[in-house]
Residue, then its C-alpha position, 0 to 999 in steps of 0.5 A: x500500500x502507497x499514497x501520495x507521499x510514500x511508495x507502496x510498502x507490504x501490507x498483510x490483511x489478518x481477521x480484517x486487520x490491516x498489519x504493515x509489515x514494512x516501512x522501507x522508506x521511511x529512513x529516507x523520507x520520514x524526516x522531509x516535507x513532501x508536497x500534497x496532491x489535491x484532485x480537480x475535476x473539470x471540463x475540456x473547453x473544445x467539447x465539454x468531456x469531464x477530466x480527472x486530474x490532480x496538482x502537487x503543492x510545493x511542501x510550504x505552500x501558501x494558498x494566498x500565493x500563486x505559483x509557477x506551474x509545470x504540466x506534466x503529461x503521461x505516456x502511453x497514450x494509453x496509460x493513467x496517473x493517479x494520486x500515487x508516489x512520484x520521487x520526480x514530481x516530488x523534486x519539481x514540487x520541493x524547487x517550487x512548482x504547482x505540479x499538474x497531471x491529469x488523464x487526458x482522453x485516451x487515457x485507461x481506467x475510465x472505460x473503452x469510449x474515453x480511451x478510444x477518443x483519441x483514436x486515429x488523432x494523436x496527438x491534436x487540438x482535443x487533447x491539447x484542450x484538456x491540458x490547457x482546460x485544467x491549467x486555465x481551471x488552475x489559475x481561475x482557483x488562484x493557485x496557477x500564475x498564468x505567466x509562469x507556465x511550463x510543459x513537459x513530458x515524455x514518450x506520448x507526453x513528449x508527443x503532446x508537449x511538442x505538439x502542444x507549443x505548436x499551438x500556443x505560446x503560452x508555456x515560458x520553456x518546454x522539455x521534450x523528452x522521447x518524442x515523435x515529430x515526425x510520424x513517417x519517419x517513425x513508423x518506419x524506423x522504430x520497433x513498434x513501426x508495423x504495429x502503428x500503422x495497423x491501429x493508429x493510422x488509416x494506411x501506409x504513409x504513402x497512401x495518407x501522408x496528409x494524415x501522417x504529417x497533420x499529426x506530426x509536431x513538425x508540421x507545426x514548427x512554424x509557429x513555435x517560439x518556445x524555448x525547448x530543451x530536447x531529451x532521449x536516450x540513444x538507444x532509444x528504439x520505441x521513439x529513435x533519437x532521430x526524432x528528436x534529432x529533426x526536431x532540434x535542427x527544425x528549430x534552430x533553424x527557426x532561430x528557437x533557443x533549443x538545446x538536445x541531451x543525449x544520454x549515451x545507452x540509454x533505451x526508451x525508458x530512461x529512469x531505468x537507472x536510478x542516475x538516469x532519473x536523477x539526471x532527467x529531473x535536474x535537467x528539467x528543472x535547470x532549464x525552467x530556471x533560466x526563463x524565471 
């Protein structure tokens, strides 16, 4: 059993009686302030679908202030967050940040229509709506400041938050980890290549390339603005690091301050390695520091 504030430790239930037989991580946490989650629910401004999503508070939160805000976007699509442990989220939280995530639709656990919303339009002005839905909820409530946004996310998320400066510019920097820009170029150089085309597109990219380059983030390259800072691993096969590679070299040609991490032999999940998780987190939180 976890919370929000610890990671699951063993618990055995006896006559109807909960006994915890381990506390692994209280030697490390027992004496920190951690942030509190709190939950929100609110409706997508393109089409009025309800959202579930929840914002950590930073561990001396004042609710008389307002504070900067990272919206953080899970993987997947098809996945889910929940009230649960996250030593990342945690550290944004603990530097100061409003920490927002929601399950956006497409996400699991809400059954097969609100997963299957995003089918065949990912990522697009849908998804793109429930994230900035919540944030505006956020700011309505006082607790978001509306100039100091900033997006991240990886994988799918990264897919999101790459298309997502593609349609605003109100995120002050982004970090971009693990994305596809460029969905002809991915279905055919990754490992889950074959597997896209069947369920995710209406064809093979010859037959449909308006389709593929729609939803790809570079198609928006001409609008972004937003500082970005790119991250993958190089032994990334689910979303290869040429992905990014294109990305970075679309937007300095655009003039976008833009710099590129790689992270020698790391595959697509880079917190695979405690020093990986580490190093990703600091990078983030380093780069939302230089646009104050």
């Amino acid at each position: 059993r976890g919370s929000a504030t610890r990671p699951a430790d063993l618990v055995a239930l006896r006559d109807g009686t909960e006994i915890q037989l381990t506390t692994l991580n209280e030697d490390l946490l027992g004496h920190k302030v951690l942030g509190q989650v709190h939950e929100i629910i609110y409706d997508s401004a393109i089409d009025g679908e309800e959202i579930q999503g929840w914002y950590l508070t930073p561990p001396d939160y004042d609710p008389a202030r307002r504070y900067p805000l990272i919206l953080e976007i899970h993987g997947g699509p098809h996945s889910a967050y929940g009230p649960h442990f996250s030593a990342e989220l945690q550290r944004m939280a603990a530097a100061g940040y409003v920490v927002f995530f929601n399950n956006h639709r497409g996400s699991t656990s809400y059954g097969e229509r609100f997963a299957l919303l995003l089918q065949n339009k990912y990522s697009s002005e849908y998804d793109f709506s429930d994230h900035m839905s919540g944030i505006d909820a956020l700011i309505a409530q006082g607790i978001a400041d509306p100039d100091r946004l900033y997006i991240t996310g990886g994988s799918a998320g990264g897919i999101a938050a790459a298309y997502a400066i593609g349609l605003t510019d109100r995120f002050k920097a982004a970090v971009v980890a693990k994305p596809v820009v460029n969905w002809v170029s991915k279905v055919l150089t990754a490992d889950s290549g074959i597997g896209q085309i069947a369920n995710q597109f209406p064809g093979l990219p010859w037959e449909n390339i308006d389709d593929y380059w729609r939803r790809s983030p570079l198609s928006l390259i001409p609008n972004m603005t937003t500082p970005t800072l790119l991250m993958t691993g190089e032994a990334d096969r689910r979303t290869p690091i040429s992905e990014t590679e294109q990305m970075y070299q679309a937007l300095k040609i655009q003039g976008v301050e833009v710099v590129m991490v790689r992270i020698p032999g790391s595959p697509h999940g880079i917190a695979g390695r405690p020093s990986r998780l580490i190093g990703k987190v600091e990078n983030i939180l380093a780069w939302f520091s230089r646009y104050p």
